[in-house]
C-alpha positions in Angstrom: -24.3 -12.7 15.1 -20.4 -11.2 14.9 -17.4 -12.1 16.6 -15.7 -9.1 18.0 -13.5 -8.6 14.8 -17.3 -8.0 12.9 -16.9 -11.5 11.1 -20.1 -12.9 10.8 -20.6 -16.2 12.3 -24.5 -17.2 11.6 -27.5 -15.8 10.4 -31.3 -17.1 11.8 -34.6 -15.6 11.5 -37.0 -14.3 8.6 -39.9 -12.0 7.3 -42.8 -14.1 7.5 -46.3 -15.6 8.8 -44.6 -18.9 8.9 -43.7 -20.9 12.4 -40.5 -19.0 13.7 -40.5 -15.8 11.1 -41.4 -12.7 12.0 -43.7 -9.3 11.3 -42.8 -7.3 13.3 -40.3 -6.8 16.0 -41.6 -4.6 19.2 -38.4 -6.3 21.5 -35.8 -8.5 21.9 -34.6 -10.4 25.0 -32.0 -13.0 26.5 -33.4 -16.1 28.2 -30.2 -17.6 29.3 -28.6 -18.8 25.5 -32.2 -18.4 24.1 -33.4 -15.3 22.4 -36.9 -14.9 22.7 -38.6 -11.9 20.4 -41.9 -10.4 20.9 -43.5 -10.3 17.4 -46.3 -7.7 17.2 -48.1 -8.3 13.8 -48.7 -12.3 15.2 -49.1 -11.1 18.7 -47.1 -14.0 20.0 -43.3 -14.4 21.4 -40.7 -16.4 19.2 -38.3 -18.3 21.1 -35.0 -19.3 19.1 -32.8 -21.4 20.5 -29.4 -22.1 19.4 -28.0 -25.1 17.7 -25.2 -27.1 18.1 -23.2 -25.7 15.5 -23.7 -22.3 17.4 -22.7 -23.5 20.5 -19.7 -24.7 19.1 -18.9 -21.2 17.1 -19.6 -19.7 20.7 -17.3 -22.0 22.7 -14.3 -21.5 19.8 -14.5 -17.7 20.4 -14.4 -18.0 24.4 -11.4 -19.9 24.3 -10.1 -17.8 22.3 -10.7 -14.9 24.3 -9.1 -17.2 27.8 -6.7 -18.4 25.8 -6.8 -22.0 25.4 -5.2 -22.2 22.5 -5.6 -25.8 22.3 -9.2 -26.1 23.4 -9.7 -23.1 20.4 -8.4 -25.6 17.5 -10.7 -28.4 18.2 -13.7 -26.5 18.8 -12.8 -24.3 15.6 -11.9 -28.3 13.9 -15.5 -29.3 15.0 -16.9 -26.6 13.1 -14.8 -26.9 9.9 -16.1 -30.8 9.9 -19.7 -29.5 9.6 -18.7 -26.4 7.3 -15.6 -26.4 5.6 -16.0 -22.9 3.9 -16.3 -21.4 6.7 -13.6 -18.8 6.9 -13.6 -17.8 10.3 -12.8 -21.6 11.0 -9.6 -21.2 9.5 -8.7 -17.9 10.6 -9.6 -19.0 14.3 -6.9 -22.0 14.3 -4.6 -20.1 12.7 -4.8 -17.8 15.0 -4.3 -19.9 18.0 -1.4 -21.7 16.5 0.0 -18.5 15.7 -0.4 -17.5 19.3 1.4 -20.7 20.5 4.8 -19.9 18.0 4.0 -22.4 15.2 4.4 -20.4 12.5 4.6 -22.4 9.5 1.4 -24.4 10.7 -0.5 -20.8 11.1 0.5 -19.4 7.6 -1.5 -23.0 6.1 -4.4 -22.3 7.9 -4.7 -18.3 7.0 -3.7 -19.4 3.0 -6.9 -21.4 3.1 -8.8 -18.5 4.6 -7.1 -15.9 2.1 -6.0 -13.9 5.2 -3.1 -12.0 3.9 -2.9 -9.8 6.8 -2.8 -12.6 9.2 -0.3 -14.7 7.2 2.1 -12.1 6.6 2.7 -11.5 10.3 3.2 -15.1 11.1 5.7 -15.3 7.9 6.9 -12.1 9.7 7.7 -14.0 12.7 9.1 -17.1 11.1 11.3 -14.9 8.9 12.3 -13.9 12.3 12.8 -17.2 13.4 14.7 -18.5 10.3 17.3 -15.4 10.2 18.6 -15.9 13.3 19.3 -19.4 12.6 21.5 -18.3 9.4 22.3 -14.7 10.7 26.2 -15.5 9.6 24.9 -16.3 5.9 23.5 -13.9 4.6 26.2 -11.4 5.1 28.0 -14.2 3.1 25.7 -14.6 0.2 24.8 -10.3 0.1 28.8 -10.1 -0.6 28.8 -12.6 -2.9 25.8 -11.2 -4.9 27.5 -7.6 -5.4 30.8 -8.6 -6.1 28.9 -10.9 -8.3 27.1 -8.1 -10.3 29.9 -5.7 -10.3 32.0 -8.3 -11.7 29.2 -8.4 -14.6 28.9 -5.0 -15.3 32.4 -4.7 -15.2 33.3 -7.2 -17.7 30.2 -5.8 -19.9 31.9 -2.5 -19.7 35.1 -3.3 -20.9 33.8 -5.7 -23.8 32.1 -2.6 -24.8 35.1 -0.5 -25.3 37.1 -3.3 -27.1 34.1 -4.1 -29.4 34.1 -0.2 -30.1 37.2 0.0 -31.4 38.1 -3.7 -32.8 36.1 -2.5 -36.1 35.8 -6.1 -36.4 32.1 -7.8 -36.7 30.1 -8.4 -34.0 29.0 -11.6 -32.1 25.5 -12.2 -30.9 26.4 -12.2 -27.2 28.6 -8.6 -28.2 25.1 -7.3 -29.7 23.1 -8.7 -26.2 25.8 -6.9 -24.0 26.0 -3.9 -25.8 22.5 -3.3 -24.0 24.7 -2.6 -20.7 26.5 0.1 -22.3 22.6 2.0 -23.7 21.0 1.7 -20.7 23.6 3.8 -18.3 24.5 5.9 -21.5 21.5 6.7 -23.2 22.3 9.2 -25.9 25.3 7.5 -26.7 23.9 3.9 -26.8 21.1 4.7 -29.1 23.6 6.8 -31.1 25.8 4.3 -31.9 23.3 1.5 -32.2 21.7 3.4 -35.1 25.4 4.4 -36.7 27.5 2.2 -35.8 25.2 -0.9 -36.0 26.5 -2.0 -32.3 22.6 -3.6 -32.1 21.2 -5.9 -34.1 17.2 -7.4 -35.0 18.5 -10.6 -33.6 19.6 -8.8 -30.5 16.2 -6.9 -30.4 14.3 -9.9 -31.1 16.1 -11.4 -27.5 15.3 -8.7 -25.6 11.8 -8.7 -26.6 12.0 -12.9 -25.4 13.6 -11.7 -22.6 11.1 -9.4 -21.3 8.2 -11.6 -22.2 9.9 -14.5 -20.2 10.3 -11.6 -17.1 6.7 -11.1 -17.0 5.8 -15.2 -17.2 8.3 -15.6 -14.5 6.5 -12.6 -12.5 2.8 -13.9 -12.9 3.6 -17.1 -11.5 6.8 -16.4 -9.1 5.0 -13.9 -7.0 4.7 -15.2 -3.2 1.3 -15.7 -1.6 1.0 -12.6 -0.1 1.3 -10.5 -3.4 -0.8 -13.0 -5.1 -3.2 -14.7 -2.8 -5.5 -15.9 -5.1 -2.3 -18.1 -6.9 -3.7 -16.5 -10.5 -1.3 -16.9 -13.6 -0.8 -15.6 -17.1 0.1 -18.0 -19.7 3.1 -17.3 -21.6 0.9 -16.8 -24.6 -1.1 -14.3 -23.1 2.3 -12.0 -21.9 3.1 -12.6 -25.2 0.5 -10.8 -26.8 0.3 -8.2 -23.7 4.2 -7.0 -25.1 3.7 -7.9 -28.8 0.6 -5.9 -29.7 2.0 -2.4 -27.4 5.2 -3.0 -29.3 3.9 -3.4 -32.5 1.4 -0.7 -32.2 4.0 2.1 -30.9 6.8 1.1 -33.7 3.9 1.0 -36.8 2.4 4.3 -35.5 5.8 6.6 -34.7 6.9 5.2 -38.1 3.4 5.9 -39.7 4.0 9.9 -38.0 7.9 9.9 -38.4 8.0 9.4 -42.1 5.4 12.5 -42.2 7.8 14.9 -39.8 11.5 14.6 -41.6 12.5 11.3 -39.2 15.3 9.9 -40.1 14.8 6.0 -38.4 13.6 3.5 -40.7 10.9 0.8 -39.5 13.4 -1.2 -39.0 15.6 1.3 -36.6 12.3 2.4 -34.8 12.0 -1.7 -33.5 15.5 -2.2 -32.7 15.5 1.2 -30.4 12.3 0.3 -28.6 13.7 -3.6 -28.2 16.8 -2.5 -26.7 14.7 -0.3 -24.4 12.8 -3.1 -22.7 16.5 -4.3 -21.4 16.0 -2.6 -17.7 12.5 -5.3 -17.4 14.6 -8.0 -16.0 17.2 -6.1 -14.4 14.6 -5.5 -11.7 11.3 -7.2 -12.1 12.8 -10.3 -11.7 14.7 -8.7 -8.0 11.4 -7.9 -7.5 9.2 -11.1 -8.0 12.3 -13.1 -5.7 11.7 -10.1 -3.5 8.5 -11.1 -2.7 9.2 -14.5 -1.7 10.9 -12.8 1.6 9.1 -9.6 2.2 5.3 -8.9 4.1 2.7 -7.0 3.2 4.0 -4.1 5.2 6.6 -4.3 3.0 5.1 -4.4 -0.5 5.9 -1.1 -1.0 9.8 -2.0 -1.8 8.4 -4.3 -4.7 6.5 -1.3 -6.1 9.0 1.0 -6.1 11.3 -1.7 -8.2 8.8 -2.4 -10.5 7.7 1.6 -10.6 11.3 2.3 -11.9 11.7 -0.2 -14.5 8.7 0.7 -16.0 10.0 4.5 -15.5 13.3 3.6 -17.0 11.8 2.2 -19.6 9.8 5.4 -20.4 12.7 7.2 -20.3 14.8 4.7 -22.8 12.1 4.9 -25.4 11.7 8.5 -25.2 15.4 9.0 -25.6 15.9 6.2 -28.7 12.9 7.6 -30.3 14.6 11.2 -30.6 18.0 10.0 -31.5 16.5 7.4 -33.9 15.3 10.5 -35.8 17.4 13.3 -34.8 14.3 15.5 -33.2 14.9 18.1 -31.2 13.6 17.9 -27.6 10.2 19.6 -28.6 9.6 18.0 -31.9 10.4 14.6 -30.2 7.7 15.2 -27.5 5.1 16.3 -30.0 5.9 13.1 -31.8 5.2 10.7 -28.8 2.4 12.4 -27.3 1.4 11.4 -32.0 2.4 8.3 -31.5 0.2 7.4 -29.0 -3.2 9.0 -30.6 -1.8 6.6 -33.8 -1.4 3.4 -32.1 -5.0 4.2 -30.4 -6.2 5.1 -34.1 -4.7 1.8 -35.5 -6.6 -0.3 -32.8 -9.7 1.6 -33.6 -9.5 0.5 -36.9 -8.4 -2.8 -35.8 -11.8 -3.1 -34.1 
C-alpha cells in the first residue's frame, strides 16, 4: 500500500500454502477496510484485515488530505511510537507543521527523515521570515563586507609595489601577500617569484596549510542541505587528498622538465604550484558560508564558486609551470598533458 506521493506505507501477504499466503491470485476485492482475495491454487478466499498500526497510517494520511494539521501529528506520533524508522512518520509531521508556519519545528522533523527537498523549502520560508525581521542589516553588513575586501586588496596592492622596489628583504607576511599580486597578474607574479625571489618555501609551505585547512573547513561547514548525511573528512585525510596530487605533479613535471630544456628547479616547480592553490580559500570558504543560507534550488551558486576556484587554479598552474621553465605555449601544453601520464606512471609503480 502507497500514499499518494508513492511512499510505501506497509507491505502484507506472501507466496505460500501456509494460513493467509497465497498461490494464486484469480481477484481482488474490498469488503469495507477488509481485502478479501480469491486464491485459485487453494480454491479458498483470504480475508486480510488491517491492523491497528494500519489504521493509524490511514487516518494520518486523511487528515492530512482535510487538513487537520493537528489531528495529522498525533496520528503520525502514534505511529512513530510503534516504528521509529519509519520515514513517512517524519515526513508527515513535518509536513503539517510546515503547513501551520512553524518552520524551524518542520526543518527537525524532515532532517530526521533526510528530506532535503522538504527541508529546504521550509528553511526557504524561515529565511523569508528571518530577513524581513533584519531587512535594514544586511544592507549594513553587505557594505561593510566590500569596503572591507577592497580595503584588503588595496592595501595588498600597494605593499606589493613598495616591496618591489625597497630591494630590501622580505618578511614572511610580504611573501604570503605577494600571492594577491600572482593571482590577478599571472605572468608577472610567477615571473618575478622565480627572479626576483618575491615567494618563498615558507610562503609555499602556508599556502599549501591554507588550502588543506579550506577543504577541512568545507567537509564539515557545509549546511544540511548540501550535506544531509552530516559526513566529514578528517584533517588527516584532506591532507593526504592535497599532499600526494601535489607531490605527484611537482616530482613528475620535474622528472619530464629536466628531459625538455626546463629551466625550474624542483624546488621552483613546488613554490609555483603552492602559490597557485592561493584562489582555494578566496572562494571555497564564500562558498561553504554560502551554504549555510542558500536552498537546494539554489546550490547551483555554490557550484559555480567552487567550479571557478578549481578553474583558476587550473589556469595558475598552467601558467607557473610555463614561466617556471620558459616554454613556449605549445611546448608547455605537451609538458602538462606529460606530466600527467608521469604522475599516473609514478603511482603505478607506487602500487
Amino acid at each position: 500500500t502507497y500514499d499518494y506521493d508513492g511512499n510505501l506505507l506497509f507491505i502484507f501477504g506472501d507466496m505460500g500454502t501456509q494460513l493467509g499466503n497465497i498461490s494464486s491470485i484469480e481477484a481482488i476485492a474490498y469488503l469495507d477496510d477488509d481485502i478479501l482475495i480469491l486464491d485459485k491454487g487453494a480454491a479458498n478466499i483470504t480475508k486480510y484485515r488491517r491492523t491497528e498500526y494500519g489504521d493509524l497510517l490511514i487516518e494520518a494520511i486523511k487528515n492530512t488530505n482535510e487538513r487537520n494539521y493537528d489531528q495529522t501529528i498525533t496520528y503520525w506520533k502514534s505511529i512513530l511510537q510503534r516504528n521509529n524508522n519509519f520515514d513517512s512518520a517524519y515526513i508527515g509531521i513535518g509536513k503539517a507543521l510546515y503547513r501551520s508556519g512553524k518552520w524551524t519545528e518542520a526543518m527537525d522533523f524532515f532532517t530526521s527523515a533526510y528530506d532535503t527537498d522538504n527541508y529546504s523549502d521550509a528553511f526557504k520560508m524561515y529565511r523569508k521570515e528571518l530577513i524581513s525581521k533584519i531587512i535594514y542589516v544586511i544592507p549594513i553588513v553587505v557594505i561593510v563586507i566590500c569596503v572591507a575586501v577592497t580595503k584588503f586588496f588595496g592595501y595588498a596592492a600597494k605593499l606589493n609595489k613598495e616591496v618591489a622596489v625597497s630591494g630590501k628583504k622580505r618578511t614572511f607576511w610580504q611573501e604570503i601577500i605577494y600571492a594577491n599580486h600572482l593571482i590577478f597578474h599571472p605572468f608577472d607574479g610567477f615571473w618575478d617569484l622565480k627572479h626576483e625571489k618575491r615567494g618563498s618555501l615558507r610562503g609555499a609551505i602556508f599556502y599549501v596549510g591554507l588550502a588543506i585547512l579550506t577543504f577541512t573547513y568545507q567537509s564539515i561547514g557545509e549546511a544540511y542541505v548540501f550535506n544531509p548525511t552530516g559526513s566529514y573528512s578528517s584533517v588527516l585525510t584532506q591532507i593526504i587528498s592535497v599532499l600526494i596530487p601535489l607531490i605527484l605533479w611537482v616530482v613528475g613535471n620535474w622528472c619530464l622538465t629536466t628531459l625538455m630544456e626546463g629551466e625550474g628547479s624542483l624546488k621552483d616547480i613546488f613554490i609555483a604550484s603552492s602559490y597557485a592553490l592561493a584562489p582555494i580559500p578566496l572562494l571555497i570558504i564564500p562558498a561553504t558560508i554560502c551554504t549555510n543560507f542558500l536552498t537546494s534550488n539554489e546550490a547551483a551558486i555554490v557550484t559555480l564558486l567552487e567550479s571557478f576556484a578549481f578553474i583558476w587554479v587550473g589556469l595558475l598552474i598552467f601558467t607557473g609551470t610555463m614561466v617556471t621553465h620558459d616554454y613556449s605555449l605549445f611546448k608547455n601544453i605537451l609538458t602538462c598533458l606529460g606530466t600527467i601520464v608521469a604522475m599516473v606512471f609514478i603511482m603505478f609503480l607506487a602500487l
